[in-house]
C-alpha positions as a printed NumPy array, in Angstrom:
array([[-31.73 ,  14.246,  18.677],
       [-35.431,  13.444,  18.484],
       [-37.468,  10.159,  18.9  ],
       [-38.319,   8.751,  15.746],
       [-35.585,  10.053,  13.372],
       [-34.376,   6.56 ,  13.652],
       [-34.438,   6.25 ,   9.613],
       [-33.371,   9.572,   8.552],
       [-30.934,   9.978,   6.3  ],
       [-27.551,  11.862,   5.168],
       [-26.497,  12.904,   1.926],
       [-23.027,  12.093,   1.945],
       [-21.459,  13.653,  -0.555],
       [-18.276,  12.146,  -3.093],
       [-14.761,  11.956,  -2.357],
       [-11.201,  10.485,  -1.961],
       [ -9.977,   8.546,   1.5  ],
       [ -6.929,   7.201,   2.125],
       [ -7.784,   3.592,   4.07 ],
       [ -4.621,   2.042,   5.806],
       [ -4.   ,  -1.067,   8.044],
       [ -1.201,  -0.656,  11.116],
       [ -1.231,  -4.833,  10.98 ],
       [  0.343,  -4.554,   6.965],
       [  1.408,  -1.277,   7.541],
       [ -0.167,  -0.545,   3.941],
       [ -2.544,   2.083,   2.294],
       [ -5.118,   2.339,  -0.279],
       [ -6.707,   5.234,  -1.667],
       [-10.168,   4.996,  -2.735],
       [-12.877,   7.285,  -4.335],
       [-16.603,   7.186,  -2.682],
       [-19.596,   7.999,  -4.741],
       [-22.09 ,  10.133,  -3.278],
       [-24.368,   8.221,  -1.298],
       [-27.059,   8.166,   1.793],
       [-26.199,   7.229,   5.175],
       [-28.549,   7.222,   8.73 ],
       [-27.899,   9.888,  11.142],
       [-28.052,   7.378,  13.189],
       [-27.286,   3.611,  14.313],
       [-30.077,   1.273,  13.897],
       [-31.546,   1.725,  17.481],
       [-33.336,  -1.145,  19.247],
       [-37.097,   0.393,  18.538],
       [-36.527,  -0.007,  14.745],
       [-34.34 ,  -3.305,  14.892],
       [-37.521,  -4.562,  16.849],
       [-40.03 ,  -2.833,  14.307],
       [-38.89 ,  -4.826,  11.727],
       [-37.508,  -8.175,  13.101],
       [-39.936,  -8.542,  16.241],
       [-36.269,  -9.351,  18.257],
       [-35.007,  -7.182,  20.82 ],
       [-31.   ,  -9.349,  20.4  ],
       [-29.443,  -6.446,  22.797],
       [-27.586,  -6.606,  26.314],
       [-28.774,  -3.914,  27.721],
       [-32.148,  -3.048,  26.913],
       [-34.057,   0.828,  25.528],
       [-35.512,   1.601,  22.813],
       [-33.129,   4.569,  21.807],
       [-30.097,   2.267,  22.45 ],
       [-28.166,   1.251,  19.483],
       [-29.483,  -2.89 ,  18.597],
       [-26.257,  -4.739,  19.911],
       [-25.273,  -8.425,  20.121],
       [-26.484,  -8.636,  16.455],
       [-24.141, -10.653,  13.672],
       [-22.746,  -9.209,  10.555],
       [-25.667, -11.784,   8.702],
       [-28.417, -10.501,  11.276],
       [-27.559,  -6.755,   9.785],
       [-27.986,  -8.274,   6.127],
       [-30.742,  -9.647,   6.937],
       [-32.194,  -6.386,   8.364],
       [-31.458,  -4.044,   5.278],
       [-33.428,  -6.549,   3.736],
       [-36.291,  -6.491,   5.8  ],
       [-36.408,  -2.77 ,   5.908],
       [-36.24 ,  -2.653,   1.804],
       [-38.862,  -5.274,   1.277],
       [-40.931,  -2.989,   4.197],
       [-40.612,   0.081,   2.587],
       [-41.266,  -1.395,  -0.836],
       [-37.412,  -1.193,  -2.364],
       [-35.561,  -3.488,  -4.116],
       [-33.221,  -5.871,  -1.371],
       [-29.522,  -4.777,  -1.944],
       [-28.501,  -8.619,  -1.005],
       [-29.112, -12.129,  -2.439],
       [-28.65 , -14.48 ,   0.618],
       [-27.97 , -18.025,  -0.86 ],
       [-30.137, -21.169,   0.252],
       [-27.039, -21.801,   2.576],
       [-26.63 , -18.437,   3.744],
       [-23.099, -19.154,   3.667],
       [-23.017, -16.66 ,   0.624],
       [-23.856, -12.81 ,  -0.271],
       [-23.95 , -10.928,  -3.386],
       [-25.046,  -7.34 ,  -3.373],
       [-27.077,  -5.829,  -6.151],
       [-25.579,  -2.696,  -6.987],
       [-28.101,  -1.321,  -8.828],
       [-30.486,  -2.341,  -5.85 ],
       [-32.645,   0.937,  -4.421],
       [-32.538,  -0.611,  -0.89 ],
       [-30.688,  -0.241,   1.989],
       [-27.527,  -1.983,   2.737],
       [-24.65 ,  -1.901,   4.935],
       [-21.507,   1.126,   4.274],
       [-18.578,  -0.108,   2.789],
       [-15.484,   0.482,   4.758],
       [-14.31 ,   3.327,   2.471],
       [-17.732,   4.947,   2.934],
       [-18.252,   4.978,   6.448],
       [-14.196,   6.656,   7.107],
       [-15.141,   9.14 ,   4.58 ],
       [-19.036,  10.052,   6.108],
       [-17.244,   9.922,   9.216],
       [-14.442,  12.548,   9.012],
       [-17.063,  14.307,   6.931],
       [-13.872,  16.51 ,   5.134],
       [-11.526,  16.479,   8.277],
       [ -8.509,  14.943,   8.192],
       [ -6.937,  13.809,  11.844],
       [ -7.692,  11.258,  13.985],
       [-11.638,  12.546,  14.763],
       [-13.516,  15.114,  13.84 ],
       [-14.024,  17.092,  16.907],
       [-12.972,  16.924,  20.716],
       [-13.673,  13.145,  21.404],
       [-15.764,  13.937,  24.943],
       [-17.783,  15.917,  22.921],
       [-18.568,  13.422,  20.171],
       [-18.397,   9.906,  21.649],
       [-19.137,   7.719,  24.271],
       [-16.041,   5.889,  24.823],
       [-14.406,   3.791,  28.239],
       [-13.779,   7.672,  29.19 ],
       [-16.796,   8.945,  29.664],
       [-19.205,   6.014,  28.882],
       [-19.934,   5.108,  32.726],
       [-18.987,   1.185,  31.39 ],
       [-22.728,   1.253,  29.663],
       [-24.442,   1.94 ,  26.165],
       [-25.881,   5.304,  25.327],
       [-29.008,   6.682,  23.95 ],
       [-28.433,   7.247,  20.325],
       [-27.744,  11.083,  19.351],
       [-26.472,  12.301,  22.61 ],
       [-23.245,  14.054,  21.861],
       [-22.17 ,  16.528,  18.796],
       [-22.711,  15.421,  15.428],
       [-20.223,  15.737,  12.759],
       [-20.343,  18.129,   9.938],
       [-22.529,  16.466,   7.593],
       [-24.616,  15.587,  10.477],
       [-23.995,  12.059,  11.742],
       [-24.14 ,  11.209,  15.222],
       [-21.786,   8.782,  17.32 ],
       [-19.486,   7.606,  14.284],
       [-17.448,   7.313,  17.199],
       [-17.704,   5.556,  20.36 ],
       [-21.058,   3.969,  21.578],
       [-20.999,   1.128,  19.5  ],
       [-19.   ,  -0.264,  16.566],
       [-20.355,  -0.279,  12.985],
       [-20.328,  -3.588,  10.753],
       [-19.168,  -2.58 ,   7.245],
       [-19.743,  -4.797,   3.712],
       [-16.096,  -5.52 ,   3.465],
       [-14.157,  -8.509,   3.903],
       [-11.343,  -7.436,   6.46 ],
       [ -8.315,  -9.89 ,   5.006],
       [ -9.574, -13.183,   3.197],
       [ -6.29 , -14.385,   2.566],
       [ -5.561, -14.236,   6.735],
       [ -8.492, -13.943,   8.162],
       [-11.382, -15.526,   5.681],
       [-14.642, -14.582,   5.754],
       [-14.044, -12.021,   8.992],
       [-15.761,  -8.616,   7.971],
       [-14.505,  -5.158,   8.996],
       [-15.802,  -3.166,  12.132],
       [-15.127,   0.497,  12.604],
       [-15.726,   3.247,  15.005],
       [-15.051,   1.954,  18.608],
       [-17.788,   1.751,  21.219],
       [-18.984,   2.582,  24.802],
       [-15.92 ,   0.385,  26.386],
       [-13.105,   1.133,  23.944],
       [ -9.582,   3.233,  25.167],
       [ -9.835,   6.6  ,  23.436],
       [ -6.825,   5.128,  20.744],
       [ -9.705,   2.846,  19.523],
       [-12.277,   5.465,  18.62 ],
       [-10.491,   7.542,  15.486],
       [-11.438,   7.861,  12.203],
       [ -8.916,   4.733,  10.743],
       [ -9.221,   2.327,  13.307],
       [-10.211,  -1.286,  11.541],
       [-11.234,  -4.149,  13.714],
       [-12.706,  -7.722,  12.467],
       [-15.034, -10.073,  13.906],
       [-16.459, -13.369,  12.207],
       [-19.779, -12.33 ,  10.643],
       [-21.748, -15.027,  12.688],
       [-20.907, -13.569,  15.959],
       [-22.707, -11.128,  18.262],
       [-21.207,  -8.862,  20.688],
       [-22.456,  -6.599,  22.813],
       [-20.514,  -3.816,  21.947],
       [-21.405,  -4.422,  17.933],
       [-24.08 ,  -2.46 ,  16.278],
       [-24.383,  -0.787,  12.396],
       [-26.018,   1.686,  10.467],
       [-27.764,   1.841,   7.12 ],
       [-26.367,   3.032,   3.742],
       [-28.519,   3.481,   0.225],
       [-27.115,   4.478,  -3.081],
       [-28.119,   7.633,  -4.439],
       [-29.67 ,   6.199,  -7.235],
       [-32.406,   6.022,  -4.593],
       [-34.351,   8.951,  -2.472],
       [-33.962,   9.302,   1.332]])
């Protein structure tokens, strides 16, 4: 993939997924609206462009931003929207303790959980959509490091590393009845077992914490133009 397609986006088009959580053992089925996703995660140059912070571990500017919180991604789509002159998708309260997103917002924002499975089998329906070495940087293959972003096989609809290289911070609350305020993570990264990086894994993580293996990518509604 080329430098500076660091903001393109997807058109992702509607459908049905089947979410399900080995912890409950339960499942959910959920329609998606068409929507736009980046080809991409949000890679350290454009993190940088629009926060002036370079938060990652391991440093390059075509590295997926890492060691950034669930709020520091809010706070990004934000900053892009306000950049690019769209409407903020959030409203961060005075104690930032709090989120509401606009629906009818233009900007970007992060994917819902239902989303990002559905871009990400993008109309398959096992585990991944392709030959995992081929699409992911994973413990496997990954050399223990990060990876440039767009360096193995897209999927069909033309998103890189939904797999593998780093984890994606979703909108949803994971379990708020267990688990409070944790949000969901999905994909599996750079030093994840192979079992981690399929298409229905869920993890959690407390939205104020960073990790180094954490990352996201951007969503818009179609309401709005790519």
């Amino acid at each position: 993939m080329e430098a500076g397609a660091d903001n393109k986006m997807v058109a992702v088009p509607s459908g049905r997924v089947t979410l399900s959580d080995r912890r409950t053992q339960r499942s959910w089925p959920v329609e998606v609206a068409p929507f736009w996703m980046t080809a991409v995660p949000v890679t350290q140059s454009l993190y940088a462009q629009v926060t002036g912070q370079r938060p990652s571990t391991a440093q390059g500017d075509r590295l997926p931003v890492e060691g950034v919180s669930w709020w520091d991604a809010v706070r990004f789509c934000n900053a892009l929207s306000r950049r690019e002159g769209l409407s903020p998708a959030y409203h961060l309260h005075d104690d930032e303790e709090a989120v509401e997103w606009s629906a009818s917002a233009d900007g970007y924002r992060l994917p819902t959980e239902a989303e990002w499975e559905h871009a990400c089998r993008a109309g398959t329906t096992g585990p991944r959509h392709g030959l995992l070495d081929e699409i992911a940087w994973y413990q496997g293959n990954s050399d223990g490091q990060i990876h440039p972003v767009g360096g193995k096989q897209p999927n069909a609809w033309g998103l890189y590393d939904m797999l593998g290289n780093v984890w994606d911070w979703c909108w949803d609350v994971y379990d708020a009845e267990v688990y409070g305020t944790y949000r969901v993570l999905r994909g599996g990264g750079w030093a994840d077992e192979h079992w981690s990086c399929r298409a229905s894994v869920r993890r959690r993580s407390h939205p104020t914490f960073r990790i180094d293996d954490v990352g996201f990518r951007l969503a818009r509604s179609l309401m709005s133009r790519a």
